[in-house]
C-alpha positions in Angstrom: 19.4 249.1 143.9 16.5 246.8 142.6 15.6 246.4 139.1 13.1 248.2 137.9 10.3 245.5 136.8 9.6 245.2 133.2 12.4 246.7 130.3 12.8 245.6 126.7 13.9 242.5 125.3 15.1 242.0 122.1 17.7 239.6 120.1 17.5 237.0 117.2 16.9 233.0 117.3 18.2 231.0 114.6 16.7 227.8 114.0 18.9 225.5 111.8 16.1 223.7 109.7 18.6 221.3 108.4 19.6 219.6 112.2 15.3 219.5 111.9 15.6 216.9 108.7 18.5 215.1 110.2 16.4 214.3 113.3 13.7 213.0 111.2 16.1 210.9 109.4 17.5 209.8 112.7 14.3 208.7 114.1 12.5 206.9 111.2 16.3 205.1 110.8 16.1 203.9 114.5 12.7 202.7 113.3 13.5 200.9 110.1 16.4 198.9 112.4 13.2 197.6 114.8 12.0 195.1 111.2 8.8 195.8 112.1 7.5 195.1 108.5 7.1 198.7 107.9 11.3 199.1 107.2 10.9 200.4 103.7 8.7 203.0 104.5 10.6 204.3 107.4 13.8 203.7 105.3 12.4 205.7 102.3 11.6 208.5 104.9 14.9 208.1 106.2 17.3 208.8 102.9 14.4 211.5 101.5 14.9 213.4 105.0 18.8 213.0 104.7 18.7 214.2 101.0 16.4 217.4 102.4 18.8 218.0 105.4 22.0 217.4 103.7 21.0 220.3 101.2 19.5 222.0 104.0 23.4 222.5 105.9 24.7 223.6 102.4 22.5 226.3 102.5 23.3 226.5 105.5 26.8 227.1 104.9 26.7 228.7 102.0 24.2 231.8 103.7 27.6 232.3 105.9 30.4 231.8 103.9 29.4 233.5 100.6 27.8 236.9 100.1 26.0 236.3 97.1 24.4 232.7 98.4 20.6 233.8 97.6 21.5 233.8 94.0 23.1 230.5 93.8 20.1 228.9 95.7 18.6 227.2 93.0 21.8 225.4 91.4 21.8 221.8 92.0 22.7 220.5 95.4 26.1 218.6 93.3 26.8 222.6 92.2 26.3 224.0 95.5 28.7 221.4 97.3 31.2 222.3 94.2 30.9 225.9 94.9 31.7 225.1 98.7 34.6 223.2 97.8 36.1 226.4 95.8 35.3 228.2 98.9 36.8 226.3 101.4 40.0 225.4 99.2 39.5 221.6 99.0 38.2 219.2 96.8 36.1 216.2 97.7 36.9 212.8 96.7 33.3 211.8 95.5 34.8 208.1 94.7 35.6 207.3 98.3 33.4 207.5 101.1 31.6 209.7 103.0 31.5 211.8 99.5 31.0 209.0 97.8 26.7 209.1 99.0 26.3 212.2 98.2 25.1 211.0 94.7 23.8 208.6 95.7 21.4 210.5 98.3 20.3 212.9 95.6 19.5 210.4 93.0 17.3 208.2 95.6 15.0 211.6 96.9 14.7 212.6 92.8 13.4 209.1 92.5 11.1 209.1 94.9 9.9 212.8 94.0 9.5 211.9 90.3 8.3 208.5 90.6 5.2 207.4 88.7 2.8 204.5 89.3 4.0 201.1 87.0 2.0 198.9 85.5 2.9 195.6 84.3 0.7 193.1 82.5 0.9 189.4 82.8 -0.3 186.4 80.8 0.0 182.9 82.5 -1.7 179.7 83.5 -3.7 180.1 86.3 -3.0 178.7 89.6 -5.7 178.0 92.6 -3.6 180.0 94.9 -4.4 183.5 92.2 -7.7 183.3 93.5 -6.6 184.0 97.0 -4.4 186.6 96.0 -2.8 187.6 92.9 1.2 189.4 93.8 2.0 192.7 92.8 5.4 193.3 92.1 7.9 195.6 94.2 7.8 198.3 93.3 11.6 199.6 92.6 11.8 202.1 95.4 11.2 199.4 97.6 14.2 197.3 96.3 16.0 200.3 96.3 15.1 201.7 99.9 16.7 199.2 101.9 17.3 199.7 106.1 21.3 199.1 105.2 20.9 201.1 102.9 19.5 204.1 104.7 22.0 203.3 107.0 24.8 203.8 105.3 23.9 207.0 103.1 22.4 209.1 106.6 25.9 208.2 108.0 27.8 209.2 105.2 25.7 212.4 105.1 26.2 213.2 108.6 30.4 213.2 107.9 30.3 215.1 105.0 28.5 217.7 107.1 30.5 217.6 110.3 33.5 217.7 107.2 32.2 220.5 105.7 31.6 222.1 109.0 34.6 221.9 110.3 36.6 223.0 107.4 34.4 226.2 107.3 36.2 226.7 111.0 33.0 226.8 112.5 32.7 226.2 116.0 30.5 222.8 118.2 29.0 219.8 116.4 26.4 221.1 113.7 24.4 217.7 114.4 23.9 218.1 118.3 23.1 222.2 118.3 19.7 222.5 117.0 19.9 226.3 116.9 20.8 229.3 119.0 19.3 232.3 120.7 21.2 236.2 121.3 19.1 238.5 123.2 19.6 241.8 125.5 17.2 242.9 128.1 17.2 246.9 128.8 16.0 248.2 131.7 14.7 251.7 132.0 16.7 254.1 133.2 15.8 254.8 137.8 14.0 258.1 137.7 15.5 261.2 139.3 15.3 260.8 143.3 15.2 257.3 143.3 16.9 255.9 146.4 19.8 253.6 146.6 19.3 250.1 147.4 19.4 249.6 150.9 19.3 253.0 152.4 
């Protein structure tokens, strides 16, 4: 018998936010690695985006593995990852690496969030070559926000997630499954008299 055409679909899509912010990190890492004179900017973008995703997954994780998540939303990310840890029965070495970032990651996106302009003064003999073009200063971030630096903490990040995911028992690779979709179609019932297919 053919289908009727038309029915009813419905389901639920998930789409996991924090694989969005580990792409971004992803992609302006692969462009801090091209030196294009721009690689503090896209490494900046790249550890601020890995600090939003890696918090990101632990809400994540923690909407699935603890019932009362929503009201433990707003603790720090260092006390969500230590309410994990009590969940999952472990407790991360935060000396060694890949925990070892994790600080790290935080304390360079509170940085950047809370920075403020600086101004220095300077008092000096004047040289012809201030007339062309007097130097500003770095700026710390920009000392701070270094391609192997980025590097090392989006790496880092990405193990402690695939850790964390995997000792949750949770099934495929959290950074390659960007979310997934569950749906039914019904079809409405073949009214009364309705022939067979292919009589």
């Amino acid at each position: 018998m053919k289908r009727p055409a038309g029915g009813h679909i419905s389901g639920t899509s998930e789409n996991f936010t924090y694989f969005l912010l580990m792409e971004a990190a992803k992609i302006a890492l692969d462009l801090a690695r091209e030196k294009s004179g721009r690689s503090f900017y896209h490494s900046l973008h790249c550890i601020v985006s890995t600090a939003f995703g890696l918090e990101s997954y632990l809400n994540h994780l923690g909407e699935r593995s603890i019932k009362f998540w929503k009201s433990l939303k707003r603790l720090s990310p260092h006390e969500k990852l230590r309410v994990l840890s009590i969940q999952l029965g472990f407790k991360p070495d935060m000396s060694v690496g890949p925990y070892q970032s994790f600080a790290q990651v935080f304390s360079a996106r509170d940085r950047a969030a809370h920075s403020e302009s600086i101004t220095r003064t300077f008092d000096r003999p004047a040289t012809s070559e201030d007339e062309e073009a007097i130097q500003v200063d770095q700026n710390p971030l920009e000392l701070e926000c270094t391609t192997a630096k980025a590097e090392r903490l989006f790496e880092d990040a990405c193990e402690i997630i695939r850790d964390l995911h995997k000792r949750a028992g949770l099934p495929y690779d959290p950074l390659v499954v960007p979310g997934h979709t569950s749906w039914v179609r019904k079809w409405p019932a073949p009214s009364a008299g309705s022939e067979p297919e292919g009589t």
